[in-house]
N, C-alpha and C positions, 0 to 999 in steps of 0.2 A: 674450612673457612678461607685459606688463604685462594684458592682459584676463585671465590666466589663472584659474582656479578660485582657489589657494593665496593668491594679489594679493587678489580680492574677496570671498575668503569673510570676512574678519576686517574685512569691514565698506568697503574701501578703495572712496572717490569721487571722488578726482581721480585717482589713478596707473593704472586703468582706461582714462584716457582719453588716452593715446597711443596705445591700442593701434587706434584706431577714429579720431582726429582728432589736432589740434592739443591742448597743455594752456593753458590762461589760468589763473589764479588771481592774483581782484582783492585789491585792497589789505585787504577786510573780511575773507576768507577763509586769509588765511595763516598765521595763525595755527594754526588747522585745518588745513591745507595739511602745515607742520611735524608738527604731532601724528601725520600719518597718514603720514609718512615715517619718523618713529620707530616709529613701530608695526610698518612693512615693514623697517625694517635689524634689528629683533630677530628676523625669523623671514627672514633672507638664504639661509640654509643650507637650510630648507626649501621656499624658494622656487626658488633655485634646482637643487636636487635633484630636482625635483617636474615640473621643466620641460627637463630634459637630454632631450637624442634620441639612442635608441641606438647 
């Protein structure tokens, strides 16, 4: 789920990065970090709709 199209199309660059490694996010970045987790719990239903297997 987290590399999927739906995750990175709206931009996402740290929640991406489960799907391939570890995540870090330094102490400058979390702020950011936050932002871009809000941004994926507004579009939940679509994410994970978008990524069910039949």
């Amino acid at each position: 789920m987290w590399g999927s199209e739906p995750v990175r199309a709206p931009g996402a660059r740290f929640l991406p990065v489960p799907a391939d490694g570890d995540l870090e996010v330094g102490a400058e970045s979390v702020a950011e970090f936050l932002g871009e987790v809000a941004l994926l719990r507004g579009r939940l239903d679509a994410i994970a709709e978008s990524t069910q297997r039949p």
